[in-house]
PADOSE-781658 format. One record per residue (C-alpha): residue number from 1; x, y, z; residue in one letter. Coordinates in Angstrom, 1 decimal, decimal comma, padded with zeros to 4 digits. Example, Ala and Ser with C-alpha at 12.3 -4.5 7.8 and 13.67 -1.06 7.14 Angstrom:
+------+--------+--------+--------+------+
! resi !     px !     py !     pz ! resn !
+------+--------+--------+--------+------+
!    1 !  012,3 ! -004,5 !  007,8 !    a !
!    2 !  013,7 ! -001,1 !  007,1 !    s !
+------+--------+--------+--------+------+
//
This chain:
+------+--------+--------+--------+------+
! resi !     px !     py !     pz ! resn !
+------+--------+--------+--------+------+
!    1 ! -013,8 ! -008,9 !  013,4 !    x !
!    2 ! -013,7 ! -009,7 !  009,9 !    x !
!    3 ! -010,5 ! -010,9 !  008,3 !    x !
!    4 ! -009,0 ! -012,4 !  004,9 !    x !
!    5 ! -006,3 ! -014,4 !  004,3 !    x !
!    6 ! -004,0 ! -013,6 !  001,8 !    x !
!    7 ! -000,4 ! -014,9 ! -000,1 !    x !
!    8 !  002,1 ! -013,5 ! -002,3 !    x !
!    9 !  004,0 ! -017,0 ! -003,3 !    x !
!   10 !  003,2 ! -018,1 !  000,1 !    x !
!   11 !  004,4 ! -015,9 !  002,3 !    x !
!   12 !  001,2 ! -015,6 !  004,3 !    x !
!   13 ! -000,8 ! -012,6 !  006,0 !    x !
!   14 ! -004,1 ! -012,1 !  007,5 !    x !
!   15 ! -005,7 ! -008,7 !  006,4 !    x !
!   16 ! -008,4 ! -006,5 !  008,6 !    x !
!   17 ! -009,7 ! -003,4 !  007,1 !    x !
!   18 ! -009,4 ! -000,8 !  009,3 !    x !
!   19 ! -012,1 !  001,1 !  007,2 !    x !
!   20 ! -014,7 ! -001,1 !  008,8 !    x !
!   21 ! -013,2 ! -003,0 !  011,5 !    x !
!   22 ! -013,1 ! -000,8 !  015,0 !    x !
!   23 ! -009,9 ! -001,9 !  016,7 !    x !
!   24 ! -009,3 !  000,7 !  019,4 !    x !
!   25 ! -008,5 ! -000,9 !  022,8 !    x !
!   26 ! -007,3 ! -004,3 !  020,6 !    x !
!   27 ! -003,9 ! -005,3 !  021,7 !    x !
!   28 ! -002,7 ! -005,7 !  018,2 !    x !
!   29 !  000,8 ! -007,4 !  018,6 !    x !
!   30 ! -001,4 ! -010,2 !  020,9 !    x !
!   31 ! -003,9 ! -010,2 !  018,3 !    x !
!   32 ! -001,1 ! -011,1 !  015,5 !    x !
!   33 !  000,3 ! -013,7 !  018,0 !    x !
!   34 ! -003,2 ! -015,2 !  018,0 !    x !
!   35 ! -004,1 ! -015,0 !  014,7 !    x !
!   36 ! -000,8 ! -016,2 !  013,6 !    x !
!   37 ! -000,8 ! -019,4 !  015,0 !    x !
!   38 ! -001,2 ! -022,8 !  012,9 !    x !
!   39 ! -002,7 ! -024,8 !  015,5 !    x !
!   40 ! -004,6 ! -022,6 !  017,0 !    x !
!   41 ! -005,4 ! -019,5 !  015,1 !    x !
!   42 ! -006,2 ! -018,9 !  011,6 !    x !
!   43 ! -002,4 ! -019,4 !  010,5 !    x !
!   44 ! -000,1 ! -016,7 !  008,9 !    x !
!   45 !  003,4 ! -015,3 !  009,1 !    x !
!   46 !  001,7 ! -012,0 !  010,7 !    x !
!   47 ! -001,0 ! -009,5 !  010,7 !    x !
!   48 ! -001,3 ! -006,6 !  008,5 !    x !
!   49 ! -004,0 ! -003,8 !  009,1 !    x !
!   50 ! -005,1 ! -001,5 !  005,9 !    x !
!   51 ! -006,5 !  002,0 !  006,7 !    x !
!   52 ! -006,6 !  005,6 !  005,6 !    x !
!   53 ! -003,3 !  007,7 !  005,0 !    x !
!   54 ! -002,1 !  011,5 !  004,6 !    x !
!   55 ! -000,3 !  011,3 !  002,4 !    x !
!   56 ! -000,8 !  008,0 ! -000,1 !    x !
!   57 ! -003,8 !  006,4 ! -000,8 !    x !
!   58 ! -004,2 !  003,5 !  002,0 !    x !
!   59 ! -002,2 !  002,7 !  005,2 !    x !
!   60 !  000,0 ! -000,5 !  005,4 !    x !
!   61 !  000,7 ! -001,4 !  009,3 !    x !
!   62 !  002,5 ! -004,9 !  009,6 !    x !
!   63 !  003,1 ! -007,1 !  013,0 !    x !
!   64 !  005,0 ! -010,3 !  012,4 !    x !
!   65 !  004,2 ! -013,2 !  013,9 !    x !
!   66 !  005,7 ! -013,0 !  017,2 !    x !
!   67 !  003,7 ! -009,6 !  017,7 !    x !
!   68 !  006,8 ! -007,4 !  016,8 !    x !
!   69 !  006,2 ! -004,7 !  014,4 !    x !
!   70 !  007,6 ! -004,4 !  010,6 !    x !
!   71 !  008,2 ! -001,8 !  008,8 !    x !
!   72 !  007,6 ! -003,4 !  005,5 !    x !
!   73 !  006,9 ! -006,9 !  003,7 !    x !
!   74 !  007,5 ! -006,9 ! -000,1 !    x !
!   75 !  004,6 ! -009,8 ! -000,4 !    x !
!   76 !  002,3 ! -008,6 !  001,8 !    x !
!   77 !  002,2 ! -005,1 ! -000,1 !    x !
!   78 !  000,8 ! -006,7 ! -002,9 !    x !
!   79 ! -001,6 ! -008,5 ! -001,2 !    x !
!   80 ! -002,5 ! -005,3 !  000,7 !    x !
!   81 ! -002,7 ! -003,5 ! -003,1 !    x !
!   82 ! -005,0 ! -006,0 ! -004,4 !    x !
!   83 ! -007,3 ! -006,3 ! -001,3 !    x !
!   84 ! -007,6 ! -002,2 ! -001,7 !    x !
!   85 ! -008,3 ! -002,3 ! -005,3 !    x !
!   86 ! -011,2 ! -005,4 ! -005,2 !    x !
!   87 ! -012,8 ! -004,4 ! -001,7 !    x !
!   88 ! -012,8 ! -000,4 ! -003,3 !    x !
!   89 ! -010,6 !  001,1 ! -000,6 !    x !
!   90 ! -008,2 !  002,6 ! -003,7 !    x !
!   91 ! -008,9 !  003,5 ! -006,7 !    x !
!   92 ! -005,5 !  005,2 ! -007,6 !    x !
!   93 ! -003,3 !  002,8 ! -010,7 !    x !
!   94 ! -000,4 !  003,4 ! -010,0 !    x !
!   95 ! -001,1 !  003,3 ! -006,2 !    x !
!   96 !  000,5 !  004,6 ! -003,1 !    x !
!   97 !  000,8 !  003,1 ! -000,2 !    x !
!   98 !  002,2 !  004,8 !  003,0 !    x !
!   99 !  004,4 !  002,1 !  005,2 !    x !
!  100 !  006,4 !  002,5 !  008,2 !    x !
!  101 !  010,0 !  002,4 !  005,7 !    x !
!  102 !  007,8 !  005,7 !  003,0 !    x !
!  103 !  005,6 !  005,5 !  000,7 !    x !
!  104 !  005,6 !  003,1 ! -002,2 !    x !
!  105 !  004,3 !  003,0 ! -005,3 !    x !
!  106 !  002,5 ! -000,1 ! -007,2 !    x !
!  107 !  001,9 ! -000,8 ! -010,7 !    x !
!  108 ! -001,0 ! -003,0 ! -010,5 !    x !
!  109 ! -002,2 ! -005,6 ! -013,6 !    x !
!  110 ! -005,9 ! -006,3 ! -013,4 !    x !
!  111 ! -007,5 ! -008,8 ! -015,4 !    x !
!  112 ! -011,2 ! -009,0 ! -015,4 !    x !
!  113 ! -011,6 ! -006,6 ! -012,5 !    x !
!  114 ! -008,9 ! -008,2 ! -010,4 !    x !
!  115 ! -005,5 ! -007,7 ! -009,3 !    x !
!  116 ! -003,2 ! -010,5 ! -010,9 !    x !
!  117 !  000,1 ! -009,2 ! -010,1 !    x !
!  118 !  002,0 ! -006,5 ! -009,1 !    x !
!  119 !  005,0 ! -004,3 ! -009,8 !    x !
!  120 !  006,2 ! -002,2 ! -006,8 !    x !
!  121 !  008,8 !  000,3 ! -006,3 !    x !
!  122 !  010,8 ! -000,4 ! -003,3 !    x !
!  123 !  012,8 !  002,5 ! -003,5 !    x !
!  124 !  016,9 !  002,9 ! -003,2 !    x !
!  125 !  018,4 !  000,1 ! -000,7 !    x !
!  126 !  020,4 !  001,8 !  002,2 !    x !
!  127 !  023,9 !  000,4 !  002,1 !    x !
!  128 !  025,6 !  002,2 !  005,1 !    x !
!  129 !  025,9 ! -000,2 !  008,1 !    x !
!  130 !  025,1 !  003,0 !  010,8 !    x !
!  131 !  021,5 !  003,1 !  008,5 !    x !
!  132 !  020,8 ! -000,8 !  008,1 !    x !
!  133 !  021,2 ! -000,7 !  011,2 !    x !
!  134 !  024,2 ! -002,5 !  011,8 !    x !
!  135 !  027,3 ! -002,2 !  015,1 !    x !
!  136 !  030,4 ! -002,3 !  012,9 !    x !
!  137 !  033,4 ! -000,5 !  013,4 !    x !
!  138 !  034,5 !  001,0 !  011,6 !    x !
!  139 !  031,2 !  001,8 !  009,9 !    x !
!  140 !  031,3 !  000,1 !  006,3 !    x !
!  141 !  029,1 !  001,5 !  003,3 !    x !
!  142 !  028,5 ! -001,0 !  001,2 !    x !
!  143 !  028,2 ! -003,8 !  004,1 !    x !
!  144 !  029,8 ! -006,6 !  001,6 !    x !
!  145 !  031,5 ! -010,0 !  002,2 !    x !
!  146 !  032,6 ! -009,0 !  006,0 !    x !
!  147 !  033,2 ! -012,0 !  007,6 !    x !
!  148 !  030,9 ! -013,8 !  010,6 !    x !
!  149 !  030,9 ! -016,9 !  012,2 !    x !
!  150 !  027,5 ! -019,0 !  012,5 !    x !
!  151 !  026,9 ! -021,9 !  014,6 !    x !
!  152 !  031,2 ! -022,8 !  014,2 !    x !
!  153 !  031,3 ! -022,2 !  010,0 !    x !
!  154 !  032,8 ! -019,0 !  008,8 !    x !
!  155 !  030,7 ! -017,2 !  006,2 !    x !
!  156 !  030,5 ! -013,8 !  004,5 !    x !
!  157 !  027,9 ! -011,5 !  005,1 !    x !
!  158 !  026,6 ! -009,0 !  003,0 !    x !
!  159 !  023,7 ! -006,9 !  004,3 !    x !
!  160 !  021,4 ! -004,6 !  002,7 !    x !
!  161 !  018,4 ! -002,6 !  004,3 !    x !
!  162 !  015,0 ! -002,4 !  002,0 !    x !
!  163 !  013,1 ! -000,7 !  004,9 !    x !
!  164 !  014,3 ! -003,6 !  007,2 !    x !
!  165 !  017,3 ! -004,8 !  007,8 !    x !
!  166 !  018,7 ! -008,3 !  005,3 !    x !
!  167 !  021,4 ! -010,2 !  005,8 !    x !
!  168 !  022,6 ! -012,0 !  002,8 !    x !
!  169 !  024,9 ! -015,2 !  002,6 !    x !
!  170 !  025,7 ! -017,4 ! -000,6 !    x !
!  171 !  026,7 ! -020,3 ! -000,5 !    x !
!  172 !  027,0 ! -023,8 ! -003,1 !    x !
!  173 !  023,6 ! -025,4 ! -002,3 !    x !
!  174 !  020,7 ! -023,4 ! -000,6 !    x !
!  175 !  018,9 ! -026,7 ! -000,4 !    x !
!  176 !  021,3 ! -028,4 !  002,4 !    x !
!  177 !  021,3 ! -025,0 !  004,7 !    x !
!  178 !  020,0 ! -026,4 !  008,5 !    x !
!  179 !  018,1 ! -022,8 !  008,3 !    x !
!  180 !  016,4 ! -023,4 !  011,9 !    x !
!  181 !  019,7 ! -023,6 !  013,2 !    x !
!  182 !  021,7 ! -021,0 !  011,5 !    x !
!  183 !  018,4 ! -018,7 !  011,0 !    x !
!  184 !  017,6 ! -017,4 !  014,6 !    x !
!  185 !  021,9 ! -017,5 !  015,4 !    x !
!  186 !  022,1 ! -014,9 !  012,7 !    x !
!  187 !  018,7 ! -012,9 !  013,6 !    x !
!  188 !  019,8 ! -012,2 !  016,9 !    x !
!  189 !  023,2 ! -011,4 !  016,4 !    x !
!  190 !  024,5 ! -008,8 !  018,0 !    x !
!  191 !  026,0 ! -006,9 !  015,7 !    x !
!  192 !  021,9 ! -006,5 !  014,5 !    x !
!  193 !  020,6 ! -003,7 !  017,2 !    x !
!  194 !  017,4 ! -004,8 !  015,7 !    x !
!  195 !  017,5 ! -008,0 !  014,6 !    x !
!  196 !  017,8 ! -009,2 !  010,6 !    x !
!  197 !  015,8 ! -011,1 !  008,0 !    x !
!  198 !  018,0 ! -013,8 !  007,0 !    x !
!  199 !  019,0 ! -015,1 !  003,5 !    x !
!  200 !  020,9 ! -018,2 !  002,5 !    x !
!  201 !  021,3 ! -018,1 ! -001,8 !    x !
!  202 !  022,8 ! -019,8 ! -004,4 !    x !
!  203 !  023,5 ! -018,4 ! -007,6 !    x !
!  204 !  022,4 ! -020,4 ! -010,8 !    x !
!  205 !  023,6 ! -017,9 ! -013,0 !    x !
!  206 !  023,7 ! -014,3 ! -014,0 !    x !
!  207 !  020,2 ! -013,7 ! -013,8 !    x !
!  208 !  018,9 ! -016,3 ! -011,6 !    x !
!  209 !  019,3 ! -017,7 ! -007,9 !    x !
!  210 !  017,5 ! -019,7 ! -005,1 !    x !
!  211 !  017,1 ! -018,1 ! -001,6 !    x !
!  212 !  015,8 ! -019,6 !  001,9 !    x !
!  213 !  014,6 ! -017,3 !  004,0 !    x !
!  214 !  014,6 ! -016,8 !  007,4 !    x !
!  215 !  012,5 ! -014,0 !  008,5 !    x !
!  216 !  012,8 ! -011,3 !  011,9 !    x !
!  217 !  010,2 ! -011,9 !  014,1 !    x !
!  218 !  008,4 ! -015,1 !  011,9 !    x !
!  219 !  010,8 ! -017,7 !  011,2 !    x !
!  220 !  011,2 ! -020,2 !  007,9 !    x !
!  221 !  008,6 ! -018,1 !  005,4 !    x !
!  222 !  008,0 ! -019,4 !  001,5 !    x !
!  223 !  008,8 ! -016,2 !  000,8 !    x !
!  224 !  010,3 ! -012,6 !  001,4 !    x !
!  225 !  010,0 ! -009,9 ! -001,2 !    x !
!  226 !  011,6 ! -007,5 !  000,6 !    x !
!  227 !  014,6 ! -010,3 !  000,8 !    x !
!  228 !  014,8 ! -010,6 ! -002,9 !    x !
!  229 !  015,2 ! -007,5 ! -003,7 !    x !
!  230 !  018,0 ! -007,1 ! -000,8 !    x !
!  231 !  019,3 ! -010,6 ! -002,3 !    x !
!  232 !  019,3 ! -008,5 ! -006,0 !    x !
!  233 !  021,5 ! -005,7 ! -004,6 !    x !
!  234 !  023,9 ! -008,1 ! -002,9 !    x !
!  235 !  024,4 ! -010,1 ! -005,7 !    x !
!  236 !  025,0 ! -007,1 ! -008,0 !    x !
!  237 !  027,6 ! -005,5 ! -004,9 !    x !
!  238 !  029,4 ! -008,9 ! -005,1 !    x !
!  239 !  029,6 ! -009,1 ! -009,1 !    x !
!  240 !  027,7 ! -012,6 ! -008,6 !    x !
!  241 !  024,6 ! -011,0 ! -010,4 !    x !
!  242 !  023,0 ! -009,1 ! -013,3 !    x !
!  243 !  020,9 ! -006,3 ! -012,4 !    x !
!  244 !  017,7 ! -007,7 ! -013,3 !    x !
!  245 !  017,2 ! -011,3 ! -012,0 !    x !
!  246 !  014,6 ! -014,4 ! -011,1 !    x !
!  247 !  014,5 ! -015,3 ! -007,3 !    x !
!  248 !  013,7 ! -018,3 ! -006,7 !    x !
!  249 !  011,9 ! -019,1 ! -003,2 !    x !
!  250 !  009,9 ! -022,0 ! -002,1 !    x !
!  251 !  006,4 ! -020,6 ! -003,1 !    x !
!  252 !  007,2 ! -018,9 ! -006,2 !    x !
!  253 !  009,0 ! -016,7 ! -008,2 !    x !
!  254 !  010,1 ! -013,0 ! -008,0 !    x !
!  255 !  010,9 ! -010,8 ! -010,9 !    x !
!  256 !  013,4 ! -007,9 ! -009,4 !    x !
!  257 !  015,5 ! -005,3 ! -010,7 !    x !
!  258 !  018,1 ! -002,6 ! -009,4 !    x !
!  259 !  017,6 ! -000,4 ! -012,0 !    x !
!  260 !  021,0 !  001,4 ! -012,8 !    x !
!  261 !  019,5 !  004,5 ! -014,1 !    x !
!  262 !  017,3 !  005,5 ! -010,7 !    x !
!  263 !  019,6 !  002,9 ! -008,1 !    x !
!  264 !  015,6 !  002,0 ! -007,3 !    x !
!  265 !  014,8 ! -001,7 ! -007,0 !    x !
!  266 !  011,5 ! -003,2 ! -008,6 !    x !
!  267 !  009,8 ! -006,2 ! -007,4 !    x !
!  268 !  006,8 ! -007,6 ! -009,5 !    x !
!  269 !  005,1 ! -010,8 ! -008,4 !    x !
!  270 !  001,5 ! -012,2 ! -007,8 !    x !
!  271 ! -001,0 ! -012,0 ! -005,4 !    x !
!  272 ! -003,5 ! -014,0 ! -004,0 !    x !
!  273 ! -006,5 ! -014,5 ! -001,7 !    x !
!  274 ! -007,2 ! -018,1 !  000,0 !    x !
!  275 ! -010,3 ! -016,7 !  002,1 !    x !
!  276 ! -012,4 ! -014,5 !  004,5 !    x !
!  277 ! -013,6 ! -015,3 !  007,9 !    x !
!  278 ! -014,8 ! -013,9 !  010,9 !    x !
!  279 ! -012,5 ! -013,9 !  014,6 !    x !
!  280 ! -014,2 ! -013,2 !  018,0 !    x !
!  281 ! -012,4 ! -010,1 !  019,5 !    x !
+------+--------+--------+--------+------+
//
């Protein structure tokens, strides 16, 4: 089976073309588990497979690292979008891609016949805990500052759904955070019926903050686009933040935006690929 590795700030994915690669019979959350592995596989934050859709122009279908299924990775969608673009899967500029959270649309920048960055169109963020999805009683739209205790420390959470569900925290100094402790407490919460990306962010001003990540189903990533834009949203709900701001994460930097005329958030960020290989099925 051939594969490429791809990154969008470093939030890592390997890529197999469904368009060429057959896969029926593959166990595909064991084959992300494999594949995923540092040690012992090719080394990624998940799998994502790209093939043909109704209704859009290409297919994104994500597993995370532990073999569960996403419905959505803000990176990895520009890594898919490029990938389409340079192996001539898409053709469309803007392109659509259908995912398991709708279709998106992506602005792509090409340079020299290749995809440099990319400026996507999450759509509105979901902001009723019943939709997130969220047990709170009583049910709570916005989800913001409702307090929660983590590992003995008192914090307030605000949670936004981009597709998946994000829970947000902000605190003085992101840097200090023991995320491997307080990440999986806050994953597997129960008030999450199905689990939560994780966010730990502090605000630097108006229109900029640093986030830590920890994501559902992969752990400590570099990177979570779909986080930053749920980040955006909370920091806007809280008065903390513009509307437009600069996330900073540990591979990069995100450009998003809750625009107020559509209540859609933009993401725009790079995308890159490290290399292509072959994996014995």
């Amino acid at each position: 089976m051939r594969f490429t590795k791809m990154h969008g700030i470093g939030n890592d994915y390997v890529y197999v073309s469904r368009f060429d690669e057959p896969l029926a019979g593959v166990d595909l959350p064991a084959l992300a588990v494999a594949l995923s592995d540092r040690h012992r596989g090719v080394g990624s934050d998940g799998l994502i497979l790209i093939g043909p859709a109704d209704a859009a122009d290409v297919r994104m279908e994500m597993y995370n690292a532990d073999g569960s299924r996403a419905q959505m990775c803000g990176n990895g969608i520009r890594c898919l979008a490029k990938y389409a673009w340079e192996h001539s899967l898409a053709s469309g500029n803007p392109m659509r891609v259908q995912t398991d959270a709708g279709v998106k649309t992506l602005d792509l920048t090409i340079v020299g016949g290749k995809v440099t960055a990319v400026r996507v169109d999450m759509g509105p963020p979901i902001l009723a805990s019943d939709a997130i999805p969220m047990r709170l009683e009583p049910p709570a739209e916005p989800v913001v500052n409702v307090p929660m205790e983590v590992a003995g420390q008192r914090f307030e959470l605000t949670a936004v759904s981009m597709g998946n569900p994000h829970a947000v925290f902000f605190v003085d100094d992101a840097g200090v955070v023991p995320l491997e402790v307080w990440g999986p407490q806050v994953e597997h919460a129960s008030m999450f019926p199905e689990r939560t990306n994780v966010h730990f962010v502090q605000v630097l001003g108006r229109d900029r903050v640093v986030m830590r990540t920890w994501e559902r189903g992969s752990g400590a990533t570099l990177a979570c686009g779909t986080g930053a834009c749920a980040v955006c949203v909370a920091g806007v709900l809280t008065g903390r933040t513009d509307r437009p701001i600069v996330a900073e994460l540990p591979g990069g930097e995100l450009q998003i935006e809750w625009a107020d005329a559509d209540a859609t958030v933009y993401m725009t960020g790079p995308a890159s690929e490290v290399f292509t290989g072959e994996w014995p099925l």
